[in-house]
Backbone and ligand atoms as CSV (ligand in chain L), in Angstrom:
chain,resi,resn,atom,element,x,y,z
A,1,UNK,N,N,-4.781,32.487,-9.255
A,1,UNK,CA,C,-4.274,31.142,-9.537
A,1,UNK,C,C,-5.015,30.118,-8.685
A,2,UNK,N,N,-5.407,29.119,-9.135
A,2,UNK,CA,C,-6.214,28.077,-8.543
A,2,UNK,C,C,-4.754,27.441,-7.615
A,3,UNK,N,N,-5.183,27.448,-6.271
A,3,UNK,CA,C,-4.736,26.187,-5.683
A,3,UNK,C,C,-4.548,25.073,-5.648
A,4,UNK,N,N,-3.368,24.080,-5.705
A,4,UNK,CA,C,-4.298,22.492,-5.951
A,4,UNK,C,C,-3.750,21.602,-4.781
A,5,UNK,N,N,-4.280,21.293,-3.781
A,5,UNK,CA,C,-3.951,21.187,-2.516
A,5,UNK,C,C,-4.088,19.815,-2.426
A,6,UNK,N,N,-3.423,18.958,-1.526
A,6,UNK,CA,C,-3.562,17.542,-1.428
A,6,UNK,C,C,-2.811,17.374,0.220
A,7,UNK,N,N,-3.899,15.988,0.406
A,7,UNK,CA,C,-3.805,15.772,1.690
A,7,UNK,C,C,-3.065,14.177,1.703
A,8,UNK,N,N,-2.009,14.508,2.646
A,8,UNK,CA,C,-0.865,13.102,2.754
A,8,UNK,C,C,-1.680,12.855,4.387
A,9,UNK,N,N,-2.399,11.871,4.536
A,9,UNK,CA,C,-3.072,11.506,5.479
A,9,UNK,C,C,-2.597,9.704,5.984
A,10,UNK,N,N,-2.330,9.587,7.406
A,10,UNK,CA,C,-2.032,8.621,7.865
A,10,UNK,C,C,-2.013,8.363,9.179
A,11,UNK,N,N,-1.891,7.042,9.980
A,11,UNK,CA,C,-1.562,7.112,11.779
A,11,UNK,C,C,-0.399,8.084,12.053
A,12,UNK,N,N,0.843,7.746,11.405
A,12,UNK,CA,C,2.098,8.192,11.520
A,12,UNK,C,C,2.161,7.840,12.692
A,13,UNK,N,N,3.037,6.545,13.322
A,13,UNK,CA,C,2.200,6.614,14.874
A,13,UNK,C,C,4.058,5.690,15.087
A,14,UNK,N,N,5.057,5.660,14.732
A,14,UNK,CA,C,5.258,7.054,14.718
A,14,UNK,C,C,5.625,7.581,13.122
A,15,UNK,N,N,5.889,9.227,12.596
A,15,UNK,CA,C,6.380,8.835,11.161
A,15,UNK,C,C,7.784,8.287,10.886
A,16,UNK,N,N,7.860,7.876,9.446
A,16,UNK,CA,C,9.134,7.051,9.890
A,16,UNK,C,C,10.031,8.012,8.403
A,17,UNK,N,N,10.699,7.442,8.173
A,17,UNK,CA,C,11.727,8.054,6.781
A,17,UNK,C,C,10.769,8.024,5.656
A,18,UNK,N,N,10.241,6.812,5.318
A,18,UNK,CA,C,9.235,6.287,4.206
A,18,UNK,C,C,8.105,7.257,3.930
A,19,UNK,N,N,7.640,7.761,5.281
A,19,UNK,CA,C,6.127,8.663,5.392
A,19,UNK,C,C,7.386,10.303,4.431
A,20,UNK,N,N,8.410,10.627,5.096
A,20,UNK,CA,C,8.846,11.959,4.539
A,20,UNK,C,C,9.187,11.630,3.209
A,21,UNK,N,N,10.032,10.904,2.931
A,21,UNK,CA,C,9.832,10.933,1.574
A,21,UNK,C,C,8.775,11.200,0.620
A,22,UNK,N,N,7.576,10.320,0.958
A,22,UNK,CA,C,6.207,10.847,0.478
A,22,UNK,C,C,5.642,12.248,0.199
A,23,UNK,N,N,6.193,13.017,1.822
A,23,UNK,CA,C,5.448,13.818,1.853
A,23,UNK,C,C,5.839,14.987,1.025
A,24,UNK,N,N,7.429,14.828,0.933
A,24,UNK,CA,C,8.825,15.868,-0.145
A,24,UNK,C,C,7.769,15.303,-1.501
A,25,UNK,N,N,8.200,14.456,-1.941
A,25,UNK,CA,C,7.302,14.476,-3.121
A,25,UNK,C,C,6.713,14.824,-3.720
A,26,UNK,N,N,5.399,14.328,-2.475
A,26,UNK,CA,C,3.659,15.154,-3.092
A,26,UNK,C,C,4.070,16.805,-3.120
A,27,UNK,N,N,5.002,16.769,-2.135
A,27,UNK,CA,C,5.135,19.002,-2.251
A,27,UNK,C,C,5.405,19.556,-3.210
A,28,UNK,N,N,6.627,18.570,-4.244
A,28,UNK,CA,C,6.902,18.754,-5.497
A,28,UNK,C,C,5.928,18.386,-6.481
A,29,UNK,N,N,4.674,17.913,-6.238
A,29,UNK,CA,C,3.615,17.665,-7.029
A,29,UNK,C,C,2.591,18.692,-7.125
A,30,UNK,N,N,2.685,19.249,-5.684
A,30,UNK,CA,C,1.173,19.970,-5.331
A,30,UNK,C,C,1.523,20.935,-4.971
A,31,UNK,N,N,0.776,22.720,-4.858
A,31,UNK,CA,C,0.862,24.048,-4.661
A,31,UNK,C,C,1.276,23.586,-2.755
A,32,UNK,N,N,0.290,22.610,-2.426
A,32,UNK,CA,C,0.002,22.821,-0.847
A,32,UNK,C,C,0.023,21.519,-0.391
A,33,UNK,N,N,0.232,20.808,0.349
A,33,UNK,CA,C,0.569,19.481,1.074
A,33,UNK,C,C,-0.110,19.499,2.433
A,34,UNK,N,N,-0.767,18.753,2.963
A,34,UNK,CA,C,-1.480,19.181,4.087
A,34,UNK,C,C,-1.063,17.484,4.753
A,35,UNK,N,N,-0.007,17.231,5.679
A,35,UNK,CA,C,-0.211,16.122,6.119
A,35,UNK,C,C,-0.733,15.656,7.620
A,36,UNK,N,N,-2.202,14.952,7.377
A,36,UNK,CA,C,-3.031,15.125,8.470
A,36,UNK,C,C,-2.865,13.837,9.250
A,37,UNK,N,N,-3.093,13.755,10.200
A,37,UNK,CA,C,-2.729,12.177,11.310
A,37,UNK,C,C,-4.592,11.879,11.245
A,38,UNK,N,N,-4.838,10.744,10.971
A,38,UNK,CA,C,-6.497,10.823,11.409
A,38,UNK,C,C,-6.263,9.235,12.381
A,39,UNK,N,N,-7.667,8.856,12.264
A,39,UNK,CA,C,-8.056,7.716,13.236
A,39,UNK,C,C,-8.140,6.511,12.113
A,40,UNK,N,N,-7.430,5.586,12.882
A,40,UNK,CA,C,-7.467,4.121,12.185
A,40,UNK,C,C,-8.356,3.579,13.473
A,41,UNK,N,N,-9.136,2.798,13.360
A,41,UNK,CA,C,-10.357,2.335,14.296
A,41,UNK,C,C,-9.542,1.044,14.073
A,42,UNK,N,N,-8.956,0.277,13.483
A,42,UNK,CA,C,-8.356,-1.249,13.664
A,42,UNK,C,C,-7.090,-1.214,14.594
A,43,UNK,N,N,-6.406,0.096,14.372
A,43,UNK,CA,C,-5.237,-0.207,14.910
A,43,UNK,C,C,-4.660,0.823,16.426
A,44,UNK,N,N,-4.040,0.383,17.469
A,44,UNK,CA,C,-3.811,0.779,19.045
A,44,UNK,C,C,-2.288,1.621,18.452
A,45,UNK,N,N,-2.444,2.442,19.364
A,45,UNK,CA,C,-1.993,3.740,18.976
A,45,UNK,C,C,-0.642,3.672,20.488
A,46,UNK,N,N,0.347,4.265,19.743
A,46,UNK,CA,C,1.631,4.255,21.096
A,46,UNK,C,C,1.732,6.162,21.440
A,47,UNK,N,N,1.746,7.387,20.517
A,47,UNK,CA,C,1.950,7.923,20.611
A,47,UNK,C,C,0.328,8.673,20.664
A,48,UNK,N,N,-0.111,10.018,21.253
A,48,UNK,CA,C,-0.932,10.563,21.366
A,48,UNK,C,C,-1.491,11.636,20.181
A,49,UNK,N,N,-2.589,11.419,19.814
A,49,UNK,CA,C,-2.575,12.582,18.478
A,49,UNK,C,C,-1.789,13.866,18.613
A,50,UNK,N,N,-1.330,14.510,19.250
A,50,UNK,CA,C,-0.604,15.767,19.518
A,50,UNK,C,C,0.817,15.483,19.457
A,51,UNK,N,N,1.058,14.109,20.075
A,51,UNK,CA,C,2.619,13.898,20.056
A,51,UNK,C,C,3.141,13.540,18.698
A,52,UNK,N,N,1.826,13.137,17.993
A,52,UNK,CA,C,2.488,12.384,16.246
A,52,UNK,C,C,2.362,13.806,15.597
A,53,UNK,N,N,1.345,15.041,16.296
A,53,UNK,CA,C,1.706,15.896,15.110
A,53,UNK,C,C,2.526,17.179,15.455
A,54,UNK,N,N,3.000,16.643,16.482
A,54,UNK,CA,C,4.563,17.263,17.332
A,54,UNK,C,C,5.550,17.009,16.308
A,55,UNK,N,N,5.406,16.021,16.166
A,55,UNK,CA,C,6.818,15.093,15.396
A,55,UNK,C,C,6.832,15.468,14.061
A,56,UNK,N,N,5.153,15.109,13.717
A,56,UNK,CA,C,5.329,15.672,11.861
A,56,UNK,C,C,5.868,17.147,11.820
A,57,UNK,N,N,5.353,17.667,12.956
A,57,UNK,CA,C,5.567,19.539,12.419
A,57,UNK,C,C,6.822,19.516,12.153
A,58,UNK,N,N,7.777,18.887,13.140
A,58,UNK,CA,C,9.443,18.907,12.965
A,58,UNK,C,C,9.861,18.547,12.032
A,59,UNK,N,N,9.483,17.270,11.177
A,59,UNK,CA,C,9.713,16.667,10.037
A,59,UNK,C,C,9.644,17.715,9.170
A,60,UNK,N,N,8.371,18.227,8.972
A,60,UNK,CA,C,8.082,19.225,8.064
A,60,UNK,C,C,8.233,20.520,7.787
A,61,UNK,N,N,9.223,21.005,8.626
A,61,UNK,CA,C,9.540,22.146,8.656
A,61,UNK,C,C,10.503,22.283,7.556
A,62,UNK,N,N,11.291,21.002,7.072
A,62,UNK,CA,C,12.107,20.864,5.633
A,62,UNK,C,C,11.049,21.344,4.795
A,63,UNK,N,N,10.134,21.471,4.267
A,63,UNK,CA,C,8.875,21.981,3.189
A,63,UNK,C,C,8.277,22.768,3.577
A,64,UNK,N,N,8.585,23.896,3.035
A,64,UNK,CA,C,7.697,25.194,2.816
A,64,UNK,C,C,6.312,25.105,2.350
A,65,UNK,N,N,5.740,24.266,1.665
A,65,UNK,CA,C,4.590,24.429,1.034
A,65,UNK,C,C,3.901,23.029,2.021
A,66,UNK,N,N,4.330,22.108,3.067
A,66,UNK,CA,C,3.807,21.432,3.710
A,66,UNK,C,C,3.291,21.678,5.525
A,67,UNK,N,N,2.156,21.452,5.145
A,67,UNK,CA,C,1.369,22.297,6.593
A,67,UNK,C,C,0.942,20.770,7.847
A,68,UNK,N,N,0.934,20.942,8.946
A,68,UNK,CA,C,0.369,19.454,9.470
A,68,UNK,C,C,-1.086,19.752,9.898
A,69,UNK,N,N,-1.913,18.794,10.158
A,69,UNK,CA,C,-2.932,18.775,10.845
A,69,UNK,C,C,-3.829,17.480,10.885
A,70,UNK,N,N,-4.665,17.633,12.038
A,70,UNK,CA,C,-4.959,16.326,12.650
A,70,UNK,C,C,-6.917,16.767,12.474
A,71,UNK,N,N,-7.189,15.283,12.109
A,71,UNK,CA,C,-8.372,15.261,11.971
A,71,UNK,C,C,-8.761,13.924,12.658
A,72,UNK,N,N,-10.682,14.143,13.273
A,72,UNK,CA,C,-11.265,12.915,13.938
A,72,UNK,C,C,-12.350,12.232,12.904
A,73,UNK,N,N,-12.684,13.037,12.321
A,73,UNK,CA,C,-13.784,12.291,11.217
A,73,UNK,C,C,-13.085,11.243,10.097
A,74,UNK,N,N,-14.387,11.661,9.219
A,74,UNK,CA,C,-14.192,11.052,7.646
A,74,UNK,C,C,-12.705,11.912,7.020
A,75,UNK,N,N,-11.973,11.347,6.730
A,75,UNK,CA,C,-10.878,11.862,5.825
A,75,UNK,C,C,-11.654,12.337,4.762
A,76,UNK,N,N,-12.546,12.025,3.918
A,76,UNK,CA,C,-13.282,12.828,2.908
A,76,UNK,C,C,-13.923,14.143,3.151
A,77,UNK,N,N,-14.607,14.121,4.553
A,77,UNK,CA,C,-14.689,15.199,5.291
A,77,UNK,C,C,-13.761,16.604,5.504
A,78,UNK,N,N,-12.600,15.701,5.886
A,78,UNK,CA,C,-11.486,16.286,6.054
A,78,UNK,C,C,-11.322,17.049,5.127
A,79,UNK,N,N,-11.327,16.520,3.633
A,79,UNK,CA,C,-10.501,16.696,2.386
A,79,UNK,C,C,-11.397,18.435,1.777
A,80,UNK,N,N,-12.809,18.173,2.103
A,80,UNK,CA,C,-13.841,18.900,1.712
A,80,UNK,C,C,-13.679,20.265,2.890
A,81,UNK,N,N,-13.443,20.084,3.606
A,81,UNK,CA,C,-13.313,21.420,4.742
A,81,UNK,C,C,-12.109,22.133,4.175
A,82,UNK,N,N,-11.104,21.771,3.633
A,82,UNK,CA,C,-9.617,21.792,2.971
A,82,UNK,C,C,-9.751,22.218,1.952
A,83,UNK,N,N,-10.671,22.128,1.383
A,83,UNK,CA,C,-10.673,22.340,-0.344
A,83,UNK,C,C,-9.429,21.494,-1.099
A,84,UNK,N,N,-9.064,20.389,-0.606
A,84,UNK,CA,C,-8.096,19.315,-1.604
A,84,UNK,C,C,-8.748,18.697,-2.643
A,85,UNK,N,N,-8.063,18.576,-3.739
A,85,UNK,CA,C,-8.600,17.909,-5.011
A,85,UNK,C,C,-7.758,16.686,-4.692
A,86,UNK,N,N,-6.589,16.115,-3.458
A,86,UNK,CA,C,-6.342,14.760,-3.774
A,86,UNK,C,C,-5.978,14.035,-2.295
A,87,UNK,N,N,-5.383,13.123,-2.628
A,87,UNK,CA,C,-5.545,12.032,-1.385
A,87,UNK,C,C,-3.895,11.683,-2.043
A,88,UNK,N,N,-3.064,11.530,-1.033
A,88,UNK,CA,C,-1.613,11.193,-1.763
A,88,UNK,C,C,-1.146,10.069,-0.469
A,89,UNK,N,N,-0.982,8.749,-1.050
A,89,UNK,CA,C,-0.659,7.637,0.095
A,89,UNK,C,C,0.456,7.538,-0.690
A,90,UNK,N,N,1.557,6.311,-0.262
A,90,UNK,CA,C,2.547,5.772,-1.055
A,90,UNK,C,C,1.990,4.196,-0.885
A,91,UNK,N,N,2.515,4.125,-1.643
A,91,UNK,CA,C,2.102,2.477,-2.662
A,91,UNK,C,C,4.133,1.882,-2.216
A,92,UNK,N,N,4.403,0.501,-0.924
A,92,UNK,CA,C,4.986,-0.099,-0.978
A,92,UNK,C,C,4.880,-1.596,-1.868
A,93,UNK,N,N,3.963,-2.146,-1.870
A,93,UNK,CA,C,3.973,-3.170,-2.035
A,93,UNK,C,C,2.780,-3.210,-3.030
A,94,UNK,N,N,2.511,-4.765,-3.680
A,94,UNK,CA,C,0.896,-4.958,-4.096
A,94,UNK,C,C,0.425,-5.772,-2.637
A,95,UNK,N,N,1.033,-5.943,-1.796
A,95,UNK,CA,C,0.241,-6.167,-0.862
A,95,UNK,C,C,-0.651,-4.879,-0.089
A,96,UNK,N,N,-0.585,-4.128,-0.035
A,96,UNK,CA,C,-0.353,-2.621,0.251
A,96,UNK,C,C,-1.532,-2.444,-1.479
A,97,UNK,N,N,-1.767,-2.449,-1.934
A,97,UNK,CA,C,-2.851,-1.994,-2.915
A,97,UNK,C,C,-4.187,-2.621,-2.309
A,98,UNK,N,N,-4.243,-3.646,-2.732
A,98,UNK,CA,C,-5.934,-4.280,-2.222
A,98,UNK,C,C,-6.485,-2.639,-1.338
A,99,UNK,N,N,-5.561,-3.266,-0.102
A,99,UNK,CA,C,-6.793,-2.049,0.739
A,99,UNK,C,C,-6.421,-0.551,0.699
A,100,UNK,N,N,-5.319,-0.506,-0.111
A,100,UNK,CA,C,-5.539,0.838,-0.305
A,100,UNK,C,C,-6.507,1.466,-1.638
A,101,UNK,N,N,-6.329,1.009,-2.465
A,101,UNK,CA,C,-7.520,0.822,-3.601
A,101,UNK,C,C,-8.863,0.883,-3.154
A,102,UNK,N,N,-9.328,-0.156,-2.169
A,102,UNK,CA,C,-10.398,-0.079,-1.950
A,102,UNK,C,C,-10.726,1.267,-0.841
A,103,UNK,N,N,-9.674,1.683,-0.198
A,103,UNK,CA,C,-10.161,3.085,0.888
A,103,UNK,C,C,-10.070,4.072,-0.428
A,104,UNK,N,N,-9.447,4.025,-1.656
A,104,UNK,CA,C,-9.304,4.923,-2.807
A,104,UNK,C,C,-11.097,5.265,-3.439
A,105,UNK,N,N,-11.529,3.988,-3.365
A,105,UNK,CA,C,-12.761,3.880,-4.209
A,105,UNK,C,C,-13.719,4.118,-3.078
A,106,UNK,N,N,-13.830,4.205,-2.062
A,106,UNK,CA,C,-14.480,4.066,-1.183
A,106,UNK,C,C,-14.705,5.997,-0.913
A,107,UNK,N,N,-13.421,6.390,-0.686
A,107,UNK,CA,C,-13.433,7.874,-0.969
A,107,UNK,C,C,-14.022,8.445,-1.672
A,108,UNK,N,N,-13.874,8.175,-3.023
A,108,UNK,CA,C,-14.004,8.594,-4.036
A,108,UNK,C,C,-15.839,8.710,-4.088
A,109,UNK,N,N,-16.478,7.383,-3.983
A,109,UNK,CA,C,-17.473,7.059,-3.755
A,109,UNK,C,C,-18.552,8.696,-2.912
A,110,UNK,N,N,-17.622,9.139,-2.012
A,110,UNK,CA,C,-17.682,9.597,-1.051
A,110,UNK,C,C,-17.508,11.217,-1.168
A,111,UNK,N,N,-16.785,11.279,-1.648
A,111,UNK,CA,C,-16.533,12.785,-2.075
A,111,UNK,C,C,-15.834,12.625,-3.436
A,112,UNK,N,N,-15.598,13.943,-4.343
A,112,UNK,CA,C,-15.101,14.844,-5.093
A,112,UNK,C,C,-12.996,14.575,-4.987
A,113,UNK,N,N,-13.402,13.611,-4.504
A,113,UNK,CA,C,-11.398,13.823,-4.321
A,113,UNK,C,C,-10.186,12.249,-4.956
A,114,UNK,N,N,-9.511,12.367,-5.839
A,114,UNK,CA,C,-8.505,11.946,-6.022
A,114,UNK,C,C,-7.926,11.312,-5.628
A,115,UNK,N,N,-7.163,10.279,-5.838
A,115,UNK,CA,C,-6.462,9.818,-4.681
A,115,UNK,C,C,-5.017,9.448,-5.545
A,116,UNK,N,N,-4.213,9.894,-5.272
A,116,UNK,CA,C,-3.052,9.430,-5.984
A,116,UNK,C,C,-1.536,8.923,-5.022
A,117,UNK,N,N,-1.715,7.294,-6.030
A,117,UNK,CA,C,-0.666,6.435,-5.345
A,117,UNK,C,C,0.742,7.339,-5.820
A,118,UNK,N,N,1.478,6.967,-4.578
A,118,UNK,CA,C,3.233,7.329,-5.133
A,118,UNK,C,C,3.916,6.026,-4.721
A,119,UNK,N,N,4.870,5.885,-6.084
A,119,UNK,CA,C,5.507,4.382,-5.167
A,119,UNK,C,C,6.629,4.974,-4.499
A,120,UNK,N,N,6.760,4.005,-3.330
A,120,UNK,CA,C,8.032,4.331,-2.119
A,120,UNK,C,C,8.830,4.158,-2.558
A,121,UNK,N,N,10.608,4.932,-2.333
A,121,UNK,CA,C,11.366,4.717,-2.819
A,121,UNK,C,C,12.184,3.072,-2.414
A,122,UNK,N,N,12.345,2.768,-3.478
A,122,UNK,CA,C,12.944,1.495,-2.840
A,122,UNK,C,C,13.961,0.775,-1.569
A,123,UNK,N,N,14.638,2.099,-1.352
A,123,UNK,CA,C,15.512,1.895,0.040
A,123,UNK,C,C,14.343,1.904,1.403
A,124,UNK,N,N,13.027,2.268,1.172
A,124,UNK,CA,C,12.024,2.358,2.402
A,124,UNK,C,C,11.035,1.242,2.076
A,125,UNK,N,N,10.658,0.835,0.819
A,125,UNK,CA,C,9.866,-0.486,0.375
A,125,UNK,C,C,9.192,-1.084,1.818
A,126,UNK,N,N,10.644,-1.628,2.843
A,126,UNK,CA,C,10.185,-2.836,3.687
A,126,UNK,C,C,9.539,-1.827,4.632
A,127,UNK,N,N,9.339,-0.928,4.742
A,127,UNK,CA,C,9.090,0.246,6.229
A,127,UNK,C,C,8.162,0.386,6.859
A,128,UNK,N,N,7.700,0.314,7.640
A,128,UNK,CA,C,6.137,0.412,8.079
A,128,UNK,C,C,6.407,1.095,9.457
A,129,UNK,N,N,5.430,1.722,10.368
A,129,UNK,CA,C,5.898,2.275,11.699
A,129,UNK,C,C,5.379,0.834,12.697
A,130,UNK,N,N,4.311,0.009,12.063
A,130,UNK,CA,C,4.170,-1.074,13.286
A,130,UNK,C,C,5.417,-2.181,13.679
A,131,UNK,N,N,6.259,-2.128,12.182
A,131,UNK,CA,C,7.329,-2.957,12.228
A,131,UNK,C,C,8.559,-1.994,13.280
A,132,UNK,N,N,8.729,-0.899,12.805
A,132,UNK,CA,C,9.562,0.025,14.030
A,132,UNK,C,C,9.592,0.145,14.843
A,133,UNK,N,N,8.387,-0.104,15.370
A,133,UNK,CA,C,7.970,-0.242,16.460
A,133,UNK,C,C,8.366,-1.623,17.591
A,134,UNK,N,N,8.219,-2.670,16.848
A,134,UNK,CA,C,8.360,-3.941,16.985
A,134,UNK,C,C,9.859,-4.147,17.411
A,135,UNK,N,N,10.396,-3.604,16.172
A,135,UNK,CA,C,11.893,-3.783,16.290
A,135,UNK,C,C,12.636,-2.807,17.764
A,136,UNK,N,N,12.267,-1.513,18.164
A,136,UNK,CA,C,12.291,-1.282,18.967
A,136,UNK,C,C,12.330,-1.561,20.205
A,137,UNK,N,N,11.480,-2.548,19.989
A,137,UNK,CA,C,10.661,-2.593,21.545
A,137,UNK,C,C,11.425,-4.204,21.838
A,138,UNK,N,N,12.189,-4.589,20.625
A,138,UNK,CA,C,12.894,-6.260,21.081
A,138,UNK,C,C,14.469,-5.480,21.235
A,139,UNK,N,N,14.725,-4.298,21.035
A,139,UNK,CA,C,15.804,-3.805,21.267
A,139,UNK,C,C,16.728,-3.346,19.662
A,140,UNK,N,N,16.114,-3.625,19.324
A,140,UNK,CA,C,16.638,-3.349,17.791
A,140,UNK,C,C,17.435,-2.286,17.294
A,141,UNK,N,N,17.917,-1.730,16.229
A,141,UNK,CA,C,18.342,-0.448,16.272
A,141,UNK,C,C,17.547,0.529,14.955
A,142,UNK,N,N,16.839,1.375,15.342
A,142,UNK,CA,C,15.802,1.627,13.909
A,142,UNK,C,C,16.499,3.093,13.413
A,143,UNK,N,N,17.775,3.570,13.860
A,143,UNK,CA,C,18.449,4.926,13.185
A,143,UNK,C,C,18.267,4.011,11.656
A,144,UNK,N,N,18.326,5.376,10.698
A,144,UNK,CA,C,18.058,5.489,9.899
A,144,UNK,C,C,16.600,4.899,9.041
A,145,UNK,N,N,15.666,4.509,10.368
A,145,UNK,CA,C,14.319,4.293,9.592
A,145,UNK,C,C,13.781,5.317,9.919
A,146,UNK,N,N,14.225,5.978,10.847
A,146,UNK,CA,C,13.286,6.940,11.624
A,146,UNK,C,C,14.298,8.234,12.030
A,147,UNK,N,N,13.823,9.861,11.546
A,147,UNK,CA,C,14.403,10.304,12.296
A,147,UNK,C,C,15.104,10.557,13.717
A,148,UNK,N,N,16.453,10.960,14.007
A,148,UNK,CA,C,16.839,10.709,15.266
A,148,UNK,C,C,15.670,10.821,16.531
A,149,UNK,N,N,15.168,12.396,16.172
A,149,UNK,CA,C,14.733,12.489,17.352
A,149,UNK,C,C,13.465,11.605,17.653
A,150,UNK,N,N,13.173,11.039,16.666
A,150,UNK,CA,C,11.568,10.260,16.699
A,150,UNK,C,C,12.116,8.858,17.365
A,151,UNK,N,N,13.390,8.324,17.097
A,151,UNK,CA,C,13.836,7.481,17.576
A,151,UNK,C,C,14.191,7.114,19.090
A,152,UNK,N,N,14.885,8.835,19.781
A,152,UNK,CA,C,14.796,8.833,20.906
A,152,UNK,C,C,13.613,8.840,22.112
A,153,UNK,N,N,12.274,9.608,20.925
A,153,UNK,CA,C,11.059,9.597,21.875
A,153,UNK,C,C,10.553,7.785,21.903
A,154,UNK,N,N,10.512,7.213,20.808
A,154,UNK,CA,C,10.038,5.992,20.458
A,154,UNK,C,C,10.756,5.228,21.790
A,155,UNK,N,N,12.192,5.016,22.051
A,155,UNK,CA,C,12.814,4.745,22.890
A,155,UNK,C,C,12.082,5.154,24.363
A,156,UNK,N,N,12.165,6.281,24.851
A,156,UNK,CA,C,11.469,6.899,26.209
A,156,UNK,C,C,10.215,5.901,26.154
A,157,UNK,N,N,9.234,6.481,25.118
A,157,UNK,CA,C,8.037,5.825,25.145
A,157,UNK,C,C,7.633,4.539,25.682
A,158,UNK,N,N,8.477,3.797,24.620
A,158,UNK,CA,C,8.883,2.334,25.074
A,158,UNK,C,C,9.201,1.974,26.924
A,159,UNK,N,N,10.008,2.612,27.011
A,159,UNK,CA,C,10.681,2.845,28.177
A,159,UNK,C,C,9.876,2.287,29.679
A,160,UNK,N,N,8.901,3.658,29.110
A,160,UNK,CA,C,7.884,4.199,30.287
A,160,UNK,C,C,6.665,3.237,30.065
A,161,UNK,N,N,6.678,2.102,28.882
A,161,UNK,CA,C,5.024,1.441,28.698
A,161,UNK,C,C,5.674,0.447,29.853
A,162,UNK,N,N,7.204,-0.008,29.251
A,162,UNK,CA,C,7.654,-1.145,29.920
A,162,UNK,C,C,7.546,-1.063,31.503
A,163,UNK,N,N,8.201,-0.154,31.771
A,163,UNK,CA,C,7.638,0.253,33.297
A,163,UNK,C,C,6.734,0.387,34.182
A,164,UNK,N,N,5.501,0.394,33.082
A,164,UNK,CA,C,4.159,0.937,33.936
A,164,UNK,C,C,3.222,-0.462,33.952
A,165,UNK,N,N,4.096,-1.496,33.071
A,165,UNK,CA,C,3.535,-2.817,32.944
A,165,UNK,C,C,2.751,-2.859,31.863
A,166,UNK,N,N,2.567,-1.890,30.712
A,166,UNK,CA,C,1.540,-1.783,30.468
A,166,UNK,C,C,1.664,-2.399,28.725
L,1,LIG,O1,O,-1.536,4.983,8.183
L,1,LIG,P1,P,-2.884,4.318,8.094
L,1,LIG,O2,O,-3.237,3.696,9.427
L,1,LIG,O3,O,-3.010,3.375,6.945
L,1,LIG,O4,O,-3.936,5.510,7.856
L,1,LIG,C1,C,-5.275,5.198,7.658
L,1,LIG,C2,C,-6.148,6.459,7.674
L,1,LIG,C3,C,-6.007,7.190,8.992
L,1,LIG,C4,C,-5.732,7.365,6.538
L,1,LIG,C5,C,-7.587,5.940,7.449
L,1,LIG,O5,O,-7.906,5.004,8.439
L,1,LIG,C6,C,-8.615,7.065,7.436
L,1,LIG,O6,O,-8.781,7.714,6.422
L,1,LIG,N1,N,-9.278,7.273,8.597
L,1,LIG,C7,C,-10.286,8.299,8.754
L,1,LIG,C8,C,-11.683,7.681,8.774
L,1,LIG,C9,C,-12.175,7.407,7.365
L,1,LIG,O7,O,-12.321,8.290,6.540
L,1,LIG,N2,N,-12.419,6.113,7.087
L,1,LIG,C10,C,-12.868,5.645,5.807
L,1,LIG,C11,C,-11.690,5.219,4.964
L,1,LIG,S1,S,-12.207,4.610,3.381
């Protein structure tokens, strides 16, 4: 039986409810789910690549057919070492298309691989982890955007930047 494997790739920095939903999904779409943390070069990072794929493994232990892993290159790279035929983001917004479209075509350009939008479910629409973050860090309360325990590290985290001045 052919495999048909797809990679749910993102900061996850940290993941939030919005990212699992996605990732349940694509599992129900695909033989194999591979959700990898890679490098965003625009955007400053709170949690450490090991600590975001600390967190996904926990997330993902709900899906049997979903594996984690962390990559430093080209995500197309990525996709090709993997043998994935797809690329699975979620689609919140049309603000949220432009540049995801264009990292779609840009891929594509690039390698042999797919990319298929899922739209977010509408109770996660507004969700993002930079906004969770935000809200966090003014004291906010983000249960139910974010699993508990991601909530309590997000909290520590916070904690210890505030402390160190940093
Ligand atoms: O959650 P994000 O920050 O939107 O995820 C973006 C990510 C990590 C998927 C993207 O930046 C990426 O694919 N980075 C790896 C480097 C790469 O392949 N860049 C070219 C993208 S067209």
């Amino acid at each position: 039986m052919n495999v048909r494997i797809a990679v749910c790739p993102g900061s996850f920095d940290p993941v939030t409810n919005g990212h699992i939903d996605i990732f349940g999904r694509a599992a129900d779409l695909f033989d194999e789910v591979i959700v990898a943390t890679g490098l965003n070069p625009s955007k400053t990072r709170l949690f450490t690549p090991d600590e975001r794929i600390d967190m996904l493994t926990e997330v993902c232990r709900a899906f049997p057919n979903v594996r984690v892993a962390g990559f430093t290159g080209l995500l197309t790279a990525f996709c090709q070492e993997q043998g994935a035929v797809a690329i699975v983001k979620g689609l919140r917004a049309v603000s949220d298309y432009e540049y995801e479209l264009q990292m779609a075509q840009m891929n594509s350009s690039l390698a042999e691989v797919e990319t298929v939008f899922i739209p977010t479910s509408p109770e996660y629409s507004f969700l993002a982890s930079s906004l969770v973050k935000e809200v966090a860090m003014f004291g906010g309360d983000v249960s139910g955007l974010v699993p508990d325990f991601v909530r309590e590290r997000l909290i520590t985290r916070l904690d210890e930047r505030k402390r160190s001045g940093a």
